[in-house]
N, C-alpha and C positions, 0 to 999 in steps of 0.2 A: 513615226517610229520614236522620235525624242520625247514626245507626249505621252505614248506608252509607256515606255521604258519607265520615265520618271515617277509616272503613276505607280509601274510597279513596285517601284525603290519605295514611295508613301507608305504605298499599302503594307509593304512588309517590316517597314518601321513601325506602325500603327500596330501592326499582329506583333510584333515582339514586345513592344512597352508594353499592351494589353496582358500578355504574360507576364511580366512582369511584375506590373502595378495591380492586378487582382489577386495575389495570395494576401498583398496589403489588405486591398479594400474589405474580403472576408473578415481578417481577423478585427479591424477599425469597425466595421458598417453599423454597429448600435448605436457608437460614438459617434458617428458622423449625424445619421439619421436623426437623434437626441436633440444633437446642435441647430440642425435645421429645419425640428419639430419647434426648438427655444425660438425660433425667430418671431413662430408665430405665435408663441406666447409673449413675445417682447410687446408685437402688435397689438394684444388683444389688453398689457397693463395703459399700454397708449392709450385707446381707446376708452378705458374704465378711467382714465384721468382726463379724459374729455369730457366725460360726465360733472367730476368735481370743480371742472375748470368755473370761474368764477371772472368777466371782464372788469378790469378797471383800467386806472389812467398808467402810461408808460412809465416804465420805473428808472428813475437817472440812470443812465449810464453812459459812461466814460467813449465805449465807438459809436455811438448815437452823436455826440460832442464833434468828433473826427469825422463823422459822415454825416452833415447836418441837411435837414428838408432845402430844397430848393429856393427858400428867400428866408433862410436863417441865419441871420447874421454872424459872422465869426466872432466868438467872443473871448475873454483872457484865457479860458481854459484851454482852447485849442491852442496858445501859441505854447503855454507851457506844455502841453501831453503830444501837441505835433512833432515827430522827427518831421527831416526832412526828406526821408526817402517815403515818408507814410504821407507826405503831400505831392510829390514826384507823382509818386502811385497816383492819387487822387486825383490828381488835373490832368493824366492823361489816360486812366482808364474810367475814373467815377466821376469826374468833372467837380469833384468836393460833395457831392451828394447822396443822398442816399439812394437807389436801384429805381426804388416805388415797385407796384405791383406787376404794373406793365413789364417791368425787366427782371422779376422774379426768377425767370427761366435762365438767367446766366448762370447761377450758380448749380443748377439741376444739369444744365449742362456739363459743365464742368465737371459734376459726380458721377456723372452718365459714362463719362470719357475714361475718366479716373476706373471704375469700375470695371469696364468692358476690357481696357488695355490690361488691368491686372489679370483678369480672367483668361484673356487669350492667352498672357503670358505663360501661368500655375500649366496650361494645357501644350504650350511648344515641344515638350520631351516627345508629345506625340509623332513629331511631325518632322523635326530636326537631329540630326544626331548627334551633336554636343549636348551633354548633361548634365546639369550639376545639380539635380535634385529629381526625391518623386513624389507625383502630384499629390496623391492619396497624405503624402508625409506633413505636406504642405500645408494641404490645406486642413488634416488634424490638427495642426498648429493654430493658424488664425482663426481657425471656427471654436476652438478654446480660448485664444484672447478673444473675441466678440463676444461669446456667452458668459465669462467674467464680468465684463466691462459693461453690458448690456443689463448683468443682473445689479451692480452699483447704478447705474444708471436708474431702474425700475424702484430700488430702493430710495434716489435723489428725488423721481419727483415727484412720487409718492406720498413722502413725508410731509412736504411742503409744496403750494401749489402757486405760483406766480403769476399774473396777469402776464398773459400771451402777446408779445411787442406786434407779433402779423398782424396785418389788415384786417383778416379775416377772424382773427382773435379780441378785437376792441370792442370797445362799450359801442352798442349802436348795431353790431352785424347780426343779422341771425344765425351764423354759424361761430358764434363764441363761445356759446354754453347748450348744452344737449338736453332734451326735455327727458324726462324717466324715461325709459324702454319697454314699450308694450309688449314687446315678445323677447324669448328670451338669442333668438335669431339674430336681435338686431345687436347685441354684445357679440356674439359668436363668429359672426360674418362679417365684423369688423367694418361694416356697409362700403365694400372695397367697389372702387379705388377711393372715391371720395372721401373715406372713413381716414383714410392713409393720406391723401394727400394736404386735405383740409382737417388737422387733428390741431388740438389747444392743448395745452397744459405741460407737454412733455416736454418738458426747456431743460433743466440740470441733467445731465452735460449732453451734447450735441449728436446725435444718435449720424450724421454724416462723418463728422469729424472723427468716430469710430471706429467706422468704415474704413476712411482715407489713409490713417495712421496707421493702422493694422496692417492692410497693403503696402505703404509706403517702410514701416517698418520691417516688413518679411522680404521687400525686394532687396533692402538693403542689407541684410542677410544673406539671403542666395543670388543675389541676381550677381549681374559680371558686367556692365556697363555703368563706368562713372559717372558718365555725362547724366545717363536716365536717374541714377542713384539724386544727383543734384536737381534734376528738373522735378524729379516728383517732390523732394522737400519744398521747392520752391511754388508746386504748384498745391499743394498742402496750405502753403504760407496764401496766398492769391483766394483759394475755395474759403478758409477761414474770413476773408477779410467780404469776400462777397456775400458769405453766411449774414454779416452782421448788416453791411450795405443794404443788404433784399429785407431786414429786419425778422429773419425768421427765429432769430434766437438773441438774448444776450450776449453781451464780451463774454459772460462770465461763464455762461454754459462752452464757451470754444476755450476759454483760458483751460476752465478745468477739465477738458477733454483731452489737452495738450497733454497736462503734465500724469494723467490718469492713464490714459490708455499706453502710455510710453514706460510707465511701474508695472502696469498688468503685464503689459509683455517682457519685459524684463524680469520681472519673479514667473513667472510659466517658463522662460528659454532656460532660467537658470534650475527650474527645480525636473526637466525632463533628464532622465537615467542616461547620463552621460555616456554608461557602459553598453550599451544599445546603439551609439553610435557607429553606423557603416558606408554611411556614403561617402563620397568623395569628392573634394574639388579639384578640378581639371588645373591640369601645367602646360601650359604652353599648347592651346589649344585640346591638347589630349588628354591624357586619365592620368590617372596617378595622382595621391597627397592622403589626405589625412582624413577621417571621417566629420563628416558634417550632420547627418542624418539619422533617426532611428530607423532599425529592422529590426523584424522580429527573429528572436530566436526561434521558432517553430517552422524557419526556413528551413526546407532540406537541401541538402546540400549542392543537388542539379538546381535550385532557384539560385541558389548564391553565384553559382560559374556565369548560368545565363546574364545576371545582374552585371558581373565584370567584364564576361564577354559584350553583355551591351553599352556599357563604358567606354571601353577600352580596343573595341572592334573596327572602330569607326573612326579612328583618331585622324584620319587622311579626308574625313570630310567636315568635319568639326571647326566648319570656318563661318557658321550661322550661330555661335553661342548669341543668347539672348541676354 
């Protein structure tokens, strides 16, 4: 009976947010679709920069220094560029080394985690009755900071082509440099996964770090837990540092992704129509405050009561905000 019962309670959560959230998705769905058509054009400049990529010797760099090969001597420049919390880190998660290829999969982990946990999250309104956002709103946000950031991105390495720090990217592999394409399939099909996972050339700026900052900057926005608000900076801080450990990118492709993706978002939150603003954040478990979110105007006006009734209806169970 309790198993029932509770399934009922899902189910008719699911059926009202679903009311809800698709007069959204209608008016958004070019936009959205658009964004997650760019993806696979982000993929496909990837790819066409594989072709240019050209191997040579590793280019200095500063976290190469701080995470040096396994019988590389410490030299004066680490004591000057070491903090001490960046050797703390070191000795007891990288041992002062770098990942190698063998341990490559940490940091993919880590983005795996990253990823899924924000996903589930963007989707809780489904499932939970505390609300402070809709998903549809949401996620037109970060799939517009991505596809900004992504087309700078396409532009950075474009321009300029850097020898690939990966393994797999050096003088000697045969997957460093791509021989011309005899069909025109093998640009189009991106030769997935492998095309994707073993790609060269796309270094300025970090196409993970992207990712991570986007999510990590939108929960910080909507989300309502400060501890999570803290761990995901910190685990942001943790993915960048194994980025460079696993040597899949420069310092300089994570530096510039830091302070880039962090302006993209910040000019997009700032130039969206303030006047469109209708959501709301929760008081004290329940509804009520001040608008956070876009609606459209082309709501009619039984959408809008349903939208506050589903707010504000439920305020006696609104003890799972995420």
């Amino acid at each position: 009976m309790y198993i029932a019962r509770e399934t009922s309670k899902v189910w008719r959560r699911i059926t009202m947010e679903y009311s809800v959230e698709w007069p959204l998705l209608k008016e958004r769905w070019k936009f959205l679709i658009f964004c997650l058509f760019f993806q696979y054009l982000h993929g496909l400049a990837a790819r066409a920069v594989h072709y240019l990529h050209r191997p040579g010797p590793v280019l200095q760099d500063v976290g190469f220094m701080l995470l040096p090969t396994r019988h590389a001597e410490l030299s004066i420049r680490w004591k000057l560029f070491a903090s001490s919390l960046l050797r703390l880190f070191q000795f007891l998660i990288l041992e002062n080394e770098e990942l190698g290829p063998k341990k490559a999969y940490i940091s993919e982990t880590l983005f795996s985690f990253i990823f899924c946990s924000f996903l589930l999250w963007t989707f809780h309104p489904f499932i939970f009755h505390a609300k402070r956002f809709y998903t549809v709103l949401v996620w037109y946000r970060c799939l517009a900071v991505l596809v900004v950031s992504q087309c700078l991105r396409i532009a950075s390495f474009m321009v300029t082509q850097l020898p690939g720090p990966n393994y797999h990217c050096r003088e000697g592999s045969k997957m460093a440099s791509l021989p011309a394409p005899k069909r025109i399939s093998e640009v189009f099909l991106l030769n997935f996964p492998y095309g994707v996972v073993y790609g060269c050339g796309d270094l300025i700026f970090s196409s993970h770090m992207i990712f991570t900052l986007v999510f990590v900057r939108t929960y910080q926005k909507f989300g309502s837990k400060r501890w999570i608000k803290q761990l995901s900076w910190a685990l942001a801080v943790v993915l960048s540092v194994l980025i460079v450990a696993s040597r899949k990118h420069y310092t300089v492709d994570v530096v510039v992704a830091w302070y880039t993706v962090n302006l993209v978002f910040f000019l997009i939150d700032r130039q969206l129509p303030e006047a469109e603003f209708s959501e709301r954040i929760p008081s004290g478990g329940g509804g009520g405050g001040l608008p956070l979110l876009p609606l459209s105007t082309k709501d009619s006006q039984q959408t809008k009561e349903e939208l506050h009734k589903l707010i504000n209806g439920n305020a006696a169970e609104a003890k799972d905000t995420c």
